[in-house]
Every structure is written in structure tokens, then in C-alpha cells.
C-alpha positions as a printed NumPy array, in Angstrom:
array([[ -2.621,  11.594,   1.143],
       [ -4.457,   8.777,  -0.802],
       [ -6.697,   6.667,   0.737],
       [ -7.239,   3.138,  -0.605],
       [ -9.473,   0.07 ,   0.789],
       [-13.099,  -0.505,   0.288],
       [-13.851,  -1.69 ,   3.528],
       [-14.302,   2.041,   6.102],
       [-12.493,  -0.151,   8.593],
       [ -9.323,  -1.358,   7.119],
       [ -7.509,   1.622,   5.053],
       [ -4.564,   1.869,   3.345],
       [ -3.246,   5.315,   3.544],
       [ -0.138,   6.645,   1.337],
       [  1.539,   9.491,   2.46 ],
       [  3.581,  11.549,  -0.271],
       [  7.001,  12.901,   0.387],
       [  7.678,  10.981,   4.146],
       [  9.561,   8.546,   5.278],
       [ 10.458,   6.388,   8.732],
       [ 10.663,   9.668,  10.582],
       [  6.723,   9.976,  10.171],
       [  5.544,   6.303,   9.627],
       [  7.047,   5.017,  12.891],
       [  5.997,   7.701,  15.022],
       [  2.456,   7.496,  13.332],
       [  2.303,   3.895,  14.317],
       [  2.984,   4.539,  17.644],
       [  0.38 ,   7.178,  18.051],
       [ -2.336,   5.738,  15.957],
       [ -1.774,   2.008,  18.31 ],
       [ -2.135,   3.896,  21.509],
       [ -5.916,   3.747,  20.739],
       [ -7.522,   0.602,  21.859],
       [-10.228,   0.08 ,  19.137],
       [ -6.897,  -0.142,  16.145],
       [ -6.422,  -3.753,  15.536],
       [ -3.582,  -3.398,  13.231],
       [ -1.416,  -0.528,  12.42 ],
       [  1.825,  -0.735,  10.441],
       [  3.309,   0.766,   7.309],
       [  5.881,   0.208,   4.851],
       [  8.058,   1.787,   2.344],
       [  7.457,   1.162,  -1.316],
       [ 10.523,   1.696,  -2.551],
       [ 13.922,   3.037,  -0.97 ],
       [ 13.991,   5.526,  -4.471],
       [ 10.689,   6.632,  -3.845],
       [  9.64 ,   9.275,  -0.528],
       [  6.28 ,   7.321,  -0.189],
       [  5.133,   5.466,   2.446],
       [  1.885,   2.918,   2.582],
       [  0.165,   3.583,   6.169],
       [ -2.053,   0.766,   6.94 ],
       [ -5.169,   0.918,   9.708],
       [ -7.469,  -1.302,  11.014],
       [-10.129,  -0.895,  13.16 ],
       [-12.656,  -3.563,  15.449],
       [-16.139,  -2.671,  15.373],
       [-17.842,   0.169,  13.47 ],
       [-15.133,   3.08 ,  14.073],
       [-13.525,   3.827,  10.475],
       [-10.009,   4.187,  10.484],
       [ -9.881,   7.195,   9.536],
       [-10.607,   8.509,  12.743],
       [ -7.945,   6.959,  14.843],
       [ -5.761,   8.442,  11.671],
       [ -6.362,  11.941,  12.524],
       [ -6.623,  11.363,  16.022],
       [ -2.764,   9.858,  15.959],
       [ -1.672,  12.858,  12.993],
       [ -3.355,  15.652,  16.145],
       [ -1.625,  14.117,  18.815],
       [  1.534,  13.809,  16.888],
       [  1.367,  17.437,  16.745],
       [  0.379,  18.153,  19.819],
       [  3.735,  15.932,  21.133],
       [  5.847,  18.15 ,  18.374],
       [  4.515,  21.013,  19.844],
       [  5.156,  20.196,  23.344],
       [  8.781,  19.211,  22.566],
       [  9.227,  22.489,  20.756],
       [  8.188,  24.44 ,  23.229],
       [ 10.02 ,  23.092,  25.947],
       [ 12.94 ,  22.881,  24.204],
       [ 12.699,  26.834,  23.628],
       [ 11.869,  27.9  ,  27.15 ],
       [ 15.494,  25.998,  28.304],
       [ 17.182,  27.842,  25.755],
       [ 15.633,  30.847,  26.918],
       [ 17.274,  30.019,  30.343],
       [ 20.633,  28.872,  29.12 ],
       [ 21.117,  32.598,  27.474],
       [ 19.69 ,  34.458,  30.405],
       [ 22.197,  32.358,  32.527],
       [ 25.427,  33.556,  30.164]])
């Protein structure tokens, strides 16, 4: 991940190797939080498995925060699905 932006507030994040699957549901997590102004991202090119992740923020919180606030609850949401999807497999065999 590079960060670019000179301002703490408004960041422009590029993520390496990712693509929609990430950026959208990234965006979604990161504007859940009330003090992000802006959130959106964008790929650079269709040949290249970049993405720019762009954050805003109001008031003195630097976006980098709601950034790994949104990347931890991601994960925590992965992890939930994962699991759950696991335990009903677990019951589908014990039912055969």
C-alpha cells in the first residue's frame, strides 16, 4: 500500500495486486463511519491489478484511521462469513 496526499485528511491510497472484489467492499466499510466525507476508488488501468482508494475525512481525524478501521472490520465480516459457513457444513455431513 502507497499512500499519497499531503493533506492527513484527504489520502489517496493504492492498493497493489486488488481489484473490485476489495475496492467496493472497502468503500462500503470505510463509508459506514460518519466522520468520512468522501470515499471512492478507481481502477487505473483494466491491464494493471491496482486500484487508487481515495478517503476523506471532516474535522481533524486522518484518514487513515477510518482506513484501518474499514480493512479490521472487513475482516472481521470475512471471518464471520467463514465461520458460519463452516459450522453448516459441519451439519450437512453429520446429517448424511
Amino acid at each position: 500500500v502507497q499512500a499519497d496526499g499531503t493533506d492527513g485528511n484527504c489520502i489517496t491510497f493504492v492498493l497493489h495486486d486488488e481489484d473490485h472484489t476489495l475496492g467496493n467492499s472497502l468503500r462500503y466499510m470505510v463509508m459506514k463511519n460518519p466522520d468520512v466525507e468522501f470515499c471512492g476508488y478507481g481502477i487505473v488501468h483494466p491491464s494493471e491489478s491496482k486500484i487508487n482508494f481515495r478517503i476523506q475525512t471532516r474535522g481533524t481525524l486522518p484518514a487513515v484511521e477510518p482506513f484501518r478501521k474499514g480493512l479490521n472490520d472487513l475482516m472481521g465480516v470475512c471471518q464471520h462469513v467463514l465461520n458460519t459457513f463452516e459450522r453448516s457444513m459441519k451439519e450437512y455431513r453429520a446429517q448424511r
